[in-house]
N, CA, C and O of each residue as an XYZ file, in Angstrom:
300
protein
N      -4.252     -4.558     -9.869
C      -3.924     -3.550     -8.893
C      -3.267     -2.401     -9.646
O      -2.190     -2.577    -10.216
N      -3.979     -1.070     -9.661
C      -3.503      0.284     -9.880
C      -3.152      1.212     -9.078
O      -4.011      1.800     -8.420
N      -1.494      1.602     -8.948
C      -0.886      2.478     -8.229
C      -2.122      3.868     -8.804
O      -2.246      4.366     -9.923
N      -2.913      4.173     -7.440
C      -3.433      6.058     -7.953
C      -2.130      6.996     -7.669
O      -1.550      7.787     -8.412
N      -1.888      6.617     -6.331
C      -1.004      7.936     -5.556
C       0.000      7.313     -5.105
O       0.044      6.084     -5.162
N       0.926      8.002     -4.610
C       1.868      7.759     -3.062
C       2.009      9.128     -2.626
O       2.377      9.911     -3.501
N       1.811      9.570     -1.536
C       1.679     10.376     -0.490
C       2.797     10.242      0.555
O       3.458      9.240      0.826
N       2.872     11.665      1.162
C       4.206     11.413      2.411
C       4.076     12.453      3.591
O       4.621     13.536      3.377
N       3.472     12.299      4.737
C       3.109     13.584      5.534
C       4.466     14.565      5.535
O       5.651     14.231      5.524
N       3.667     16.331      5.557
C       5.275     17.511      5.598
C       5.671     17.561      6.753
O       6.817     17.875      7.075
N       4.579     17.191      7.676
C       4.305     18.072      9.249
C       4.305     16.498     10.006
O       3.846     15.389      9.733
N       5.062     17.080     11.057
C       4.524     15.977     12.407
C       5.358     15.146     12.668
O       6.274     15.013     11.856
N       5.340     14.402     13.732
C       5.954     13.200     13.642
C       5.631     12.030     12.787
O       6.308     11.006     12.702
N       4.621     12.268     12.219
C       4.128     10.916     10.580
C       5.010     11.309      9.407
O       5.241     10.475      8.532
N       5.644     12.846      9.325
C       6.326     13.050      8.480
C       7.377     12.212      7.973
O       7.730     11.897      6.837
N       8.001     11.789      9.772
C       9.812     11.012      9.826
C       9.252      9.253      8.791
O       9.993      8.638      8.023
N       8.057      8.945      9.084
C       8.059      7.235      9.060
C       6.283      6.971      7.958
O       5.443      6.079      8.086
N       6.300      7.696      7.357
C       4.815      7.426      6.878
C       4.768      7.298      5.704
O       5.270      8.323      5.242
N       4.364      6.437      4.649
C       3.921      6.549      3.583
C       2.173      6.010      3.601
O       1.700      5.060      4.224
N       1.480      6.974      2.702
C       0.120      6.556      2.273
C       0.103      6.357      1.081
O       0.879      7.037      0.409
N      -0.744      5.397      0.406
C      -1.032      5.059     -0.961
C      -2.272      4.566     -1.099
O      -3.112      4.249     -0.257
N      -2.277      4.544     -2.312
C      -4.191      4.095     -2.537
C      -3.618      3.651     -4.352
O      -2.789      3.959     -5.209
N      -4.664      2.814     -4.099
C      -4.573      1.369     -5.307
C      -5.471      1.459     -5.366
O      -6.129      1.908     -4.427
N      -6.171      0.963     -6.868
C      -7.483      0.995     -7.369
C      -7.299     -0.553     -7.672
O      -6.354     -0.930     -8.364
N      -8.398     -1.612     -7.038
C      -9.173     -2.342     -7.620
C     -10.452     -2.629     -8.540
O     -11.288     -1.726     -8.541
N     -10.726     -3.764     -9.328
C     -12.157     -3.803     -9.594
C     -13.203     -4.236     -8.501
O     -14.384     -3.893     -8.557
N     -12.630     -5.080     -7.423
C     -13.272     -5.795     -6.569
C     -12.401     -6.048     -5.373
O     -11.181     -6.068     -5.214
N     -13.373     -6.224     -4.631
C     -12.480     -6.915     -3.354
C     -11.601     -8.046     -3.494
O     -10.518     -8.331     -2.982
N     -12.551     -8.762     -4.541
C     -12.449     -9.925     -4.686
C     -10.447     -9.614     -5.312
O      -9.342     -9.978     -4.909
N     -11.017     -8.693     -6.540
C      -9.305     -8.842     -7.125
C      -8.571     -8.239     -5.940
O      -7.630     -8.871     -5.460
N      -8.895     -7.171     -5.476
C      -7.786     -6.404     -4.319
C      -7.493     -7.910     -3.541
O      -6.324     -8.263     -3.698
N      -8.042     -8.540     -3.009
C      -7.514    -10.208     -2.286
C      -6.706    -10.943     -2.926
O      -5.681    -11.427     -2.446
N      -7.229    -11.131     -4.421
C      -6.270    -11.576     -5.447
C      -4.748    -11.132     -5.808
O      -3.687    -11.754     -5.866
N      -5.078     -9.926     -6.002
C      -3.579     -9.190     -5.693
C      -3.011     -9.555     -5.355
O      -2.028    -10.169     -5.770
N      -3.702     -9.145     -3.674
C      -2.387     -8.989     -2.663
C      -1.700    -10.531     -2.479
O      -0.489    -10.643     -2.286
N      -2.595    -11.699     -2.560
C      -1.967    -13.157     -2.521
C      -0.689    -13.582     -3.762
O       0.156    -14.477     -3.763
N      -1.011    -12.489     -4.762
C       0.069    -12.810     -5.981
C       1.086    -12.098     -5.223
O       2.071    -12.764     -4.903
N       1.048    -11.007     -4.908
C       2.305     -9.668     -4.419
C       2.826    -11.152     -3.537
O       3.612    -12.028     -3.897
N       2.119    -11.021     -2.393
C       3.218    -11.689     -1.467
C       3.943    -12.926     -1.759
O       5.067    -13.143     -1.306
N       3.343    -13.690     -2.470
C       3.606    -14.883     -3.076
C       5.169    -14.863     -4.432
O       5.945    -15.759     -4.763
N       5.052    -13.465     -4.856
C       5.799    -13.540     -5.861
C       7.303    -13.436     -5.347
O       7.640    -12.604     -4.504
N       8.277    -14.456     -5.990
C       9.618    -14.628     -5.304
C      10.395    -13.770     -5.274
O      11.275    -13.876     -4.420
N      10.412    -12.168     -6.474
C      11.117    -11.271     -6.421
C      10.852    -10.085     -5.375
O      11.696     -9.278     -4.984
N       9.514    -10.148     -5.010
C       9.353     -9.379     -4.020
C       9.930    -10.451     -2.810
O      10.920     -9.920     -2.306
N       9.737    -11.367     -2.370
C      10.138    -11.994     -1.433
C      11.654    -11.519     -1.390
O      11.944    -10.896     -0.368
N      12.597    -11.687     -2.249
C      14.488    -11.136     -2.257
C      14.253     -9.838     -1.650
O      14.587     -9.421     -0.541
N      13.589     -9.260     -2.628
C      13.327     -7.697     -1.879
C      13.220     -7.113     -0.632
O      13.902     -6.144     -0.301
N      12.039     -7.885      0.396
C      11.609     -7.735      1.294
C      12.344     -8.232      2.593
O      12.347     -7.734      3.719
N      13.187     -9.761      1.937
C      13.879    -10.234      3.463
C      15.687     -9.192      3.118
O      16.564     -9.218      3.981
N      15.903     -8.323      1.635
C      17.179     -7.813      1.796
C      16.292     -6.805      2.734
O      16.466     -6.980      3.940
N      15.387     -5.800      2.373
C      15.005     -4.837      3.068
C      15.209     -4.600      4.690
O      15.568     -3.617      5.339
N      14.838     -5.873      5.036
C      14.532     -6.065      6.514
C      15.824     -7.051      7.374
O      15.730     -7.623      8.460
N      17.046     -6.977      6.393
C      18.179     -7.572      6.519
C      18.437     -7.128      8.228
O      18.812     -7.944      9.069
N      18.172     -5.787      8.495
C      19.051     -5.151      9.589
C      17.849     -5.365     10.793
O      18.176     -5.300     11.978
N      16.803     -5.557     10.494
C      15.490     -5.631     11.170
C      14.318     -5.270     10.495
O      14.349     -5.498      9.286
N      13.004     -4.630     11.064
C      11.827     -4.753     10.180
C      12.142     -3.038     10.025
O      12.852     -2.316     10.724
N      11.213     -2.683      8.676
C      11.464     -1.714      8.544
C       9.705     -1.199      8.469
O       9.623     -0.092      7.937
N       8.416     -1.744      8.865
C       7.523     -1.539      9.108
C       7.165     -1.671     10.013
O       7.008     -2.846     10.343
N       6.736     -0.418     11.186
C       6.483     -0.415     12.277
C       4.708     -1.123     12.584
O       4.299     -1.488     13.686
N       3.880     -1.160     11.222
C       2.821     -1.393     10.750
C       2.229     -1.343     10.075
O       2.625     -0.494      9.277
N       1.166     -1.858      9.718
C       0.247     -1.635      8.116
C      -1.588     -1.345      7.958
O      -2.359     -2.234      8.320
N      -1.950     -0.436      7.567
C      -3.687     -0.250      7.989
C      -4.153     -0.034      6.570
O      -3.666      0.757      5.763
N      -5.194     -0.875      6.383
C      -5.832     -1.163      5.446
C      -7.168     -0.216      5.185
O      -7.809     -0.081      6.228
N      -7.655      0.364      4.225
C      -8.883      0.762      4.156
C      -9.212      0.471      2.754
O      -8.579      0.576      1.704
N     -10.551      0.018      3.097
C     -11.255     -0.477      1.563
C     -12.275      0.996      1.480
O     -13.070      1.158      2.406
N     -12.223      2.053      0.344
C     -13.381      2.812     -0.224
C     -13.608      3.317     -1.380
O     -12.796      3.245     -2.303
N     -15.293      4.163     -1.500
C     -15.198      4.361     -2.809
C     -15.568      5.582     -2.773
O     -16.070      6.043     -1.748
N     -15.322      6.578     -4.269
C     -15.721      7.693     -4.425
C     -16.844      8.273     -4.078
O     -17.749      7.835     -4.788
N     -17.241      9.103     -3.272
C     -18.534      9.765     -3.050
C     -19.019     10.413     -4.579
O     -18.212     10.834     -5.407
N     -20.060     10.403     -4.710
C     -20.687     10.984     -6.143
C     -20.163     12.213     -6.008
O     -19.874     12.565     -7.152
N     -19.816     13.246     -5.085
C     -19.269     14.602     -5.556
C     -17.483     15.034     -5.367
O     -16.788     16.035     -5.192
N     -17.307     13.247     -5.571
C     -15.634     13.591     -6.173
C     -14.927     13.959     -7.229
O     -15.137     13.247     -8.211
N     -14.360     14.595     -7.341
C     -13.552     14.775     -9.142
C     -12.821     13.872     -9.192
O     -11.877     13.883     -9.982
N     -12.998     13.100     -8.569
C     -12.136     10.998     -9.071
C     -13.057     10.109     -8.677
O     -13.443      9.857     -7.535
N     -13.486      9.505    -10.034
C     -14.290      8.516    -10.240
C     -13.562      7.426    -10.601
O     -14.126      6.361    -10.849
């Protein structure tokens, strides 16, 4: 799993609560792989239940799997 971006809307109400990011896999297969190590791993686990100590701090999560159109300048 490769951090490309992190993103943050200027405008709107997505501004107050939004982060976007995009990760580069080789495969679905590894993007699945990944994500079963991420959640699985115990230091993110400390992380995640201090995070959410006071309550959740993700209102939600949306997934999109895609790939470069041939007339992108990111391949």
């Amino acid at each position: 799993m490769e951090v490309v971006a992190y993103w943050a809307p200027t405008e709107g109400e997505e501004a107050e609560n939004t982060l976007v990011y995009v990760l580069e896999h080789k495969s679905r297969a590894a993007a699945d792989a990944s994500w079963q190590a991420f959640i699985a791993d115990p230091e993110w686990a400390e992380v995640a239940a201090a995070s959410n100590a006071n309550g959740p701090i993700l209102a939600g999560i949306e997934n999109l799997f895609m790939k470069a159109t041939d007339y992108s300048p990111l391949q």
